[in-house]
C-alpha positions as CSV (number, residue, x, y, z in Angstrom):
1,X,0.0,0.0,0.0
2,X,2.9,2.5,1.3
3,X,4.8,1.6,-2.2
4,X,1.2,2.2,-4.1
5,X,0.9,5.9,-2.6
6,X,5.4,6.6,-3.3
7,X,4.3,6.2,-7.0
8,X,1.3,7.8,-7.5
9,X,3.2,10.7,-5.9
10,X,6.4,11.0,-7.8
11,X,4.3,12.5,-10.8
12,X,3.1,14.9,-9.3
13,X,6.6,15.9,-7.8
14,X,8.0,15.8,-11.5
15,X,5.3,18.1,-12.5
16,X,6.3,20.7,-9.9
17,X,10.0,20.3,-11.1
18,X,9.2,20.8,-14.5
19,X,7.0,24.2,-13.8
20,X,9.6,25.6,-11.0
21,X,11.8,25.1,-14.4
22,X,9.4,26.4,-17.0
23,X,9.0,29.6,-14.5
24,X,12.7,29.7,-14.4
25,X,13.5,30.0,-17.7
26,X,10.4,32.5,-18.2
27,X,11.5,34.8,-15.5
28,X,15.1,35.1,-16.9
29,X,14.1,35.5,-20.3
30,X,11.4,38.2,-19.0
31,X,15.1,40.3,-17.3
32,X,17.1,39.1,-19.8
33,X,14.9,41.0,-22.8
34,X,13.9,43.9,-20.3
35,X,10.2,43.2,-21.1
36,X,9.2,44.8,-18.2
37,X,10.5,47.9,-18.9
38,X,8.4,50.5,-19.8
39,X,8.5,52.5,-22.7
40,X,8.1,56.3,-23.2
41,X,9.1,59.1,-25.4
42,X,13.1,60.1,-25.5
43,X,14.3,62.5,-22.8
44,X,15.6,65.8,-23.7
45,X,17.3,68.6,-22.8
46,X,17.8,71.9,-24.3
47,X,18.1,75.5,-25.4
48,X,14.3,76.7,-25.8
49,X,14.6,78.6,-29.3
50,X,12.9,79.1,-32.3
51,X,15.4,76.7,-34.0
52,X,14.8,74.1,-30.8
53,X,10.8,74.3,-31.4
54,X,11.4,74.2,-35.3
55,X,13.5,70.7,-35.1
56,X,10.8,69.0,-32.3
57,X,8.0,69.9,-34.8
58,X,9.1,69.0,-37.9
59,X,11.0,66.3,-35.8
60,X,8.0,64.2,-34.1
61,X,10.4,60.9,-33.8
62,X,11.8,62.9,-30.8
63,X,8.5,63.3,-28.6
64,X,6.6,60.5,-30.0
65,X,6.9,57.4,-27.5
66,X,9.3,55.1,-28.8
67,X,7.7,51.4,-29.2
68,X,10.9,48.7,-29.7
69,X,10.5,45.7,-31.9
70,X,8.6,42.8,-30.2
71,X,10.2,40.6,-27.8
72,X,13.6,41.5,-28.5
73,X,13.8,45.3,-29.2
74,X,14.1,46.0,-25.4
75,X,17.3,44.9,-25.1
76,X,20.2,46.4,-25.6
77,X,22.3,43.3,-25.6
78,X,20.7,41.6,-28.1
79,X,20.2,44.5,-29.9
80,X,24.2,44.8,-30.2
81,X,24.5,41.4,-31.6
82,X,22.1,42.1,-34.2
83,X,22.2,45.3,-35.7
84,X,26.7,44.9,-34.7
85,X,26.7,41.0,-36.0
86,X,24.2,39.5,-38.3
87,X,23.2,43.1,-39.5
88,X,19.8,44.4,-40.8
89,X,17.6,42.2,-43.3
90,X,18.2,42.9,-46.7
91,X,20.6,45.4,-45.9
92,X,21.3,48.2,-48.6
93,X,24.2,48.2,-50.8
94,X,25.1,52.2,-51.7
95,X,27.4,52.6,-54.3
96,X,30.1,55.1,-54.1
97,X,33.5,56.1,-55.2
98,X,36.7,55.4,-53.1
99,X,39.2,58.6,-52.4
100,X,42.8,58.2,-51.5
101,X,44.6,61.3,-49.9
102,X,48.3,61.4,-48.8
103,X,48.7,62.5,-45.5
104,X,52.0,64.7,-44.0
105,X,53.3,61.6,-42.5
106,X,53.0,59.6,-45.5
107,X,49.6,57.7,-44.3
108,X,47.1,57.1,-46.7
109,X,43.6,58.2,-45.6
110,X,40.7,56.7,-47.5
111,X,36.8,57.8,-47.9
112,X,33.7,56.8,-49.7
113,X,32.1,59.3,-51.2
114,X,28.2,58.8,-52.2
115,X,26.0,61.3,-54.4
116,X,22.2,61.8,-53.7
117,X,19.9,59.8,-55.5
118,X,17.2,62.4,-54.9
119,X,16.7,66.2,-54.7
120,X,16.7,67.2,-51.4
121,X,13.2,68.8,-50.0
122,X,14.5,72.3,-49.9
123,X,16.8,72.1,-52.9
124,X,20.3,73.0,-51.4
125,X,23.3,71.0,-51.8
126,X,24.0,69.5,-48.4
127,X,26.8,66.5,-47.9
128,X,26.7,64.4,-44.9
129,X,30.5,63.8,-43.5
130,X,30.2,60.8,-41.5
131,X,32.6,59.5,-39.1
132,X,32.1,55.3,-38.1
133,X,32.5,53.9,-34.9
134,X,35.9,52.4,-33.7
135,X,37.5,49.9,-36.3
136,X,34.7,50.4,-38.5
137,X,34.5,51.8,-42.3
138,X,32.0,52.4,-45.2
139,X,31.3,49.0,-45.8
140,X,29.8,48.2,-42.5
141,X,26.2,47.4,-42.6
142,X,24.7,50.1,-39.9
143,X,26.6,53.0,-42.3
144,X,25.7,51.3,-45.5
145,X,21.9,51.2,-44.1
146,X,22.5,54.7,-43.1
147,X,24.0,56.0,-46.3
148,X,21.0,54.4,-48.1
149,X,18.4,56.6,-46.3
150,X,20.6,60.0,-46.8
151,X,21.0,59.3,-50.6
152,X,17.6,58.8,-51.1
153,X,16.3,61.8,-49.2
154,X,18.7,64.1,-50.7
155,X,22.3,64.1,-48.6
156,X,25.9,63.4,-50.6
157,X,27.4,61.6,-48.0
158,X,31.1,61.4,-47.3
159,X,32.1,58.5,-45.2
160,X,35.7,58.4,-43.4
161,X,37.4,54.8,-43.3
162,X,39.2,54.5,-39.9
163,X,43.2,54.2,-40.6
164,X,44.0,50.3,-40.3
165,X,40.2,49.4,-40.2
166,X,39.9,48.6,-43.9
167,X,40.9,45.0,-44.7
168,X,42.4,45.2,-48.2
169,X,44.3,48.7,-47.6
170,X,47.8,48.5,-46.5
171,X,49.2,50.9,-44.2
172,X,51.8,53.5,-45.7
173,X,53.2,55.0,-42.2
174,X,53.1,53.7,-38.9
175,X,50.1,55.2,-37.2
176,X,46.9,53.8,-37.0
177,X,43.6,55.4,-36.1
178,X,43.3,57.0,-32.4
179,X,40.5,57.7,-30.3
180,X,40.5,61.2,-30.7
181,X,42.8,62.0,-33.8
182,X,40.8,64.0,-36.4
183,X,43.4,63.9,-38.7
184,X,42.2,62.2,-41.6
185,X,38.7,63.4,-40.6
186,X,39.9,67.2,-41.5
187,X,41.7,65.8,-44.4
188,X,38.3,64.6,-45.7
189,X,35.6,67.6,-44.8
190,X,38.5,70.1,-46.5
191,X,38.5,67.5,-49.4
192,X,34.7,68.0,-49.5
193,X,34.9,71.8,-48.8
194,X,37.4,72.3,-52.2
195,X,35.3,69.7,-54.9
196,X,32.0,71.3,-53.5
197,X,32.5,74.7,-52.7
198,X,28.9,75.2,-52.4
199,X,27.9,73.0,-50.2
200,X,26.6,73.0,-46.4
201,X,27.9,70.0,-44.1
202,X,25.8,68.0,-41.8
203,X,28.3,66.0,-39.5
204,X,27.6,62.6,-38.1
205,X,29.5,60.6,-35.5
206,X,29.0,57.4,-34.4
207,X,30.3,55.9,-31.0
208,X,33.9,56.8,-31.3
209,X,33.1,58.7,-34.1
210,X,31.3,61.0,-32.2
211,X,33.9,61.8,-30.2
212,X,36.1,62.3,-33.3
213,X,33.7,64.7,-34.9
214,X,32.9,66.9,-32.1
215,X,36.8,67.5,-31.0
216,X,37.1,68.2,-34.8
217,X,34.8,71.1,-34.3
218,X,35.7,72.2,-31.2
219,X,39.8,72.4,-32.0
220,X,39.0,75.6,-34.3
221,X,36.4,77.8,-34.6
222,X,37.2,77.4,-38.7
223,X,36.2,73.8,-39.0
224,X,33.1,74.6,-38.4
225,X,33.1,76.8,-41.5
226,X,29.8,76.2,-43.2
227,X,28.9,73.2,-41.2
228,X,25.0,73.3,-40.7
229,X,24.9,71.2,-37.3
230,X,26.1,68.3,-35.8
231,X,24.9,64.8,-34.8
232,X,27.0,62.6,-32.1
233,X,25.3,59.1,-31.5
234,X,26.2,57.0,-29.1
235,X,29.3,58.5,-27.4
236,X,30.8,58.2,-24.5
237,X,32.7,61.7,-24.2
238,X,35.0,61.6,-21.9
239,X,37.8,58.2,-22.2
240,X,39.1,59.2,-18.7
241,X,35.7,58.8,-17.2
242,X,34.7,55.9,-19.2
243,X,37.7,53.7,-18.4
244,X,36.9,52.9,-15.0
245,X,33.3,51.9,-16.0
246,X,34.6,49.5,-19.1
247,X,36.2,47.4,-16.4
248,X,32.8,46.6,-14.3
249,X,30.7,43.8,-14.8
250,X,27.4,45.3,-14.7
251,X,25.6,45.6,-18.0
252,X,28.6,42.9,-19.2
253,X,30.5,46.2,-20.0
254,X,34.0,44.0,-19.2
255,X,32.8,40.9,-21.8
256,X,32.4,43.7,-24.3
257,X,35.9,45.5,-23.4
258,X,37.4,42.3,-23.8
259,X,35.5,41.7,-27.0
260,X,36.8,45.0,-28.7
261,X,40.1,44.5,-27.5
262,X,40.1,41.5,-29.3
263,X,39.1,42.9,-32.5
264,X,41.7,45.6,-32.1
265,X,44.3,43.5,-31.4
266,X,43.6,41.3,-35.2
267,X,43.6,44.6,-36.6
268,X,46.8,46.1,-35.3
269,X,48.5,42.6,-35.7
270,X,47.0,42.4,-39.5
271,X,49.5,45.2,-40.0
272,X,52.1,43.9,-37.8
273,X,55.0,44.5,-40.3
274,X,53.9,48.8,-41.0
275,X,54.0,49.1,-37.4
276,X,57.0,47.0,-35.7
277,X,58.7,46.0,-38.6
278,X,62.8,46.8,-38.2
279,X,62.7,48.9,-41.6
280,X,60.1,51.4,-40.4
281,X,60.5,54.1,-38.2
282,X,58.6,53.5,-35.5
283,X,56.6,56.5,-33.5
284,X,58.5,57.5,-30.4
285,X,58.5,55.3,-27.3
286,X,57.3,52.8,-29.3
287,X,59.3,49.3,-28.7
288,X,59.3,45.5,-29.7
289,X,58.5,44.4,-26.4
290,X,55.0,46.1,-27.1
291,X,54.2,43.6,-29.3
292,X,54.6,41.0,-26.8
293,X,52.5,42.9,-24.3
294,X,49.8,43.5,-27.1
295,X,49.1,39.8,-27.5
296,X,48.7,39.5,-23.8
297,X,46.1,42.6,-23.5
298,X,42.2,41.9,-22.8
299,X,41.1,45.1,-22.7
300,X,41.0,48.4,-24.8
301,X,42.9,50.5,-21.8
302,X,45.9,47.8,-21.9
303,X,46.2,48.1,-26.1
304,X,45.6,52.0,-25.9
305,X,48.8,52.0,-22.8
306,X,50.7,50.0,-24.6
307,X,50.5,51.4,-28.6
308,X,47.9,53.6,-29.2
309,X,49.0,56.6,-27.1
310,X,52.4,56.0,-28.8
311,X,51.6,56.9,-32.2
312,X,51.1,60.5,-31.3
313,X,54.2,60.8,-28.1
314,X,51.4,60.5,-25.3
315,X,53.8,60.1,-21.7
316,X,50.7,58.4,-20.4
317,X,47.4,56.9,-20.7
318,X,46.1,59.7,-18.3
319,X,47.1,61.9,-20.7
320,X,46.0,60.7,-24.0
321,X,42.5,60.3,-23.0
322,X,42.1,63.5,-21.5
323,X,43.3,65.1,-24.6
324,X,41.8,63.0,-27.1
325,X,38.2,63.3,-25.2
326,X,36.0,65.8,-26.6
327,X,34.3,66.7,-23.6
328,X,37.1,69.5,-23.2
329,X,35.9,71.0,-26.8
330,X,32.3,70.3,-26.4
331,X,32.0,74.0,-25.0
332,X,33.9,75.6,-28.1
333,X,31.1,74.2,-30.6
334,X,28.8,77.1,-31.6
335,X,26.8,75.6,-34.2
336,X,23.6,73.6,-33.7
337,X,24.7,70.3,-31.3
338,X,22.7,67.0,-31.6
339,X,23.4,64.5,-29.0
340,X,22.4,61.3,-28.7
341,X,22.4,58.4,-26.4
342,X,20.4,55.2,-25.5
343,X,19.2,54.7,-22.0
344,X,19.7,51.1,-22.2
345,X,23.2,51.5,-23.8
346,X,25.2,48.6,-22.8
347,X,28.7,50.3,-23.1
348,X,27.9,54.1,-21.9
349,X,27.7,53.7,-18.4
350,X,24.3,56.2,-17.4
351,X,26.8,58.6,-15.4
352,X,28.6,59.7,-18.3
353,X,25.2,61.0,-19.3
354,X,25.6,63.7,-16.8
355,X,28.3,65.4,-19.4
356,X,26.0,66.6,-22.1
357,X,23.2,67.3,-19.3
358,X,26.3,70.2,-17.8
359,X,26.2,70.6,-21.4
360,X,22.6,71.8,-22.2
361,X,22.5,73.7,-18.5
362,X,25.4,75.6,-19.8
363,X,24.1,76.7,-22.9
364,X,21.2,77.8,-21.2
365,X,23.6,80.0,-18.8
366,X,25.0,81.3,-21.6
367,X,22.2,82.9,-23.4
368,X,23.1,86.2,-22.7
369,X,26.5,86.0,-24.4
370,X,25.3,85.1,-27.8
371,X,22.6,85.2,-30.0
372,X,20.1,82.4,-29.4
373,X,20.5,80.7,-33.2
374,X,24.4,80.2,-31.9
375,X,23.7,78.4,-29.2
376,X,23.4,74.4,-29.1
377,X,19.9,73.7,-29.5
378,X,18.4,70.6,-28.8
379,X,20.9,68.0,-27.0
380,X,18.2,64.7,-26.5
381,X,20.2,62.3,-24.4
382,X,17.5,58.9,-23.8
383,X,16.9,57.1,-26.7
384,X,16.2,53.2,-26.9
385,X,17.1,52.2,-29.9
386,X,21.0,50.9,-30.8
387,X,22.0,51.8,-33.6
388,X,20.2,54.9,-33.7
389,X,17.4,54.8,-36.4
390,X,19.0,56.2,-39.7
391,X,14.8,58.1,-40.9
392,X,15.7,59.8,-37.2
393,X,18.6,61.5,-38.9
394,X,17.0,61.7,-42.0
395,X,14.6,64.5,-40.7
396,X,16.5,65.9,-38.3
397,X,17.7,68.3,-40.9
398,X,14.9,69.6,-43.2
């Protein structure tokens, strides 16, 4: 009887098991995809002007609620691995012409260069100078999707190919790109400025190309001759600051360190022989025994302490990321400033955040100095989506 009743038991205990597990699995895939989270419109901060009112009503993307994809668009995790991996669906394939420039140390800096495939809706000639994220170039799927959407609503765009990031382009000095280097960025918008003298620029960074652009602007007030505005998405502004958060664990910010540090470290060995071959002259303080130390690194800091900060005579890492951050130029930019950055971004740790908010209080404070239309406008700093959606870009500018 006893052994009857053990039995007729042990299904019902396997049944328990089996929805303890079901509810386990639910309630990790429920934090892992954020589903809870609610949604709401992007949060913003800025300069209440005619131009500021102007962009947020021909602009509704910014006030609208943003609604992610189903199931997975709440995540910024995934989203990364997408939109950075396997890339969008049918993703566009913009044709455009390849420009070589020499630089003064004998680098060759490359961009693509695309022409409209529409009139644009006010009829002026505006090129789009585009700066990619770290490592990336043109023929990355995110810019190639964004490219797309500019051509077709009017925009030329002008896209900068990091130094070292294309594949099939050999080196021709030994330097590579830098965090903050705007270099070959200047080399390309005065390239633009010369064939199109006509023109108006619109400039766009992404990630570490947002940095890039906005110290391009803020170095001189003469690079930002005949630039319209500019759009930073995704940047972290200050390298200094950011460091210390790319080494926690939270939001798996250390997994992804390690996982660009990776990808830097192919790319700078991929051109092993321009930088630490004997018959080159190597950039000062740079030795062999960096190599060795570059194969050991597993993070961005140890590779930017160990080589990148030598390609331009940095004494130390201290010092190359606070003077390749933009955050000490971001105050010198006096045409319209569009920054953007996702809440849920899994790299820009939410204190770094408080940087454009000083930002915005200080134009605000600074009103009385300058005419209003000078003044950075609009700086929205919550947005859910990575990568940013290109038709957000697309009708920033009318």
């Amino acid at each position: 009887m006893n052994a009857m009743l053990e039995t007729s038991e042990l299904p019902a205990v396997f049944d328990g098991v089996k929805l303890a597990a079901v509810a386990a699995v639910l309630y990790v895939i429920v934090r892992c995809l954020n589903l809870k989270s609610p949604t709401g419109p992007p949060d913003l901060y800025f300069q209440d002007s005619g131009l500021s009112r102007f962009l947020l009503k021909s602009c509704p993307l910014l006030t609208k609620e943003y609604i992610p994809p189903l199931i997975w668009g709440k995540s910024g995790h995934i989203q990364t691995a997408l939109y950075g991996k396997m890339g969008r669906v049918r993703s566009p394939h913009p044709y455009g012409h390849r420009k070589f420039i020499t630089m003064s140390d004998g680098a060759t800096s490359t961009f693509d260069l695309f022409e409209p495939m529409a009139e644009h809706c006010v009829g002026d000639d505006i090129t789009m100078v585009i700066c990619p994220g770290i490592a990336n170039h043109s023929e990355k799927q995110y810019i190639r999707t964004f490219v797309d959407y500019a051509q077709k609503n009017g925009y030329r765009c002008a896209v900068l190919n990091h130094l070292g990031a294309l594949p099939n382009i050999e080196l021709t000095s030994p330097r590579m790109f830098t965090y903050g280097c705007t270099w070959e960025f200047g080399a390309m918008v005065n390239y633009i400025k010369r064939t199109y003298p006509l023109t108006q620029l619109v400039v766009v960074g992404f990630s570490l190309g947002g940095n890039i652009v906005c110290k391009y602007l803020g170095e001189t007030q003469a690079n930002q001759d005949k630039v319209l505005c500019c759009v930073s998405v995704c940047q972290g502004y200050s390298a200094l600051r950011a460091q210390e958060t790319f080494m926690q664990w939270d939001q798996c910010r250390r997994f992804y360190n390690f996982l660009m540090a990776d990808n830097m470290k192919k790319i700078i060995l991929s051109h092993r022989q321009a930088l630490f071959g004997d018959h080159v002259k190597k950039p000062q303080a740079l030795e062999d025994s960096d190599l060795s130390r570059l194969h050991m690194a597993t993070s961005l800091m140890q590779i930017d302490d160990n080589v990148m900060r030598k390609f331009h005579g940095y004494t130390s890492l201290k010092e190359y990321y606070e003077q390749e951050s933009c955050m000490r130029y971001l105050h010198r930019i006096y045409v319209p400033l569009m920054l953007v950055n996702a809440a849920d971004d899994p790299l820009v740790h939410e204190s770094l955040l408080s940087i454009p908010k000083s930002l915005s209080g200080e134009c605000l404070s600074r009103r009385s100095l300058m005419p209003p239309a000078d003044c950075r406008p609009l700086c929205p700093l919550r947005m859910l989506s990575l990568p940013w959606p290109p038709r957000a870009g697309g009708r920033t500018v009318p």
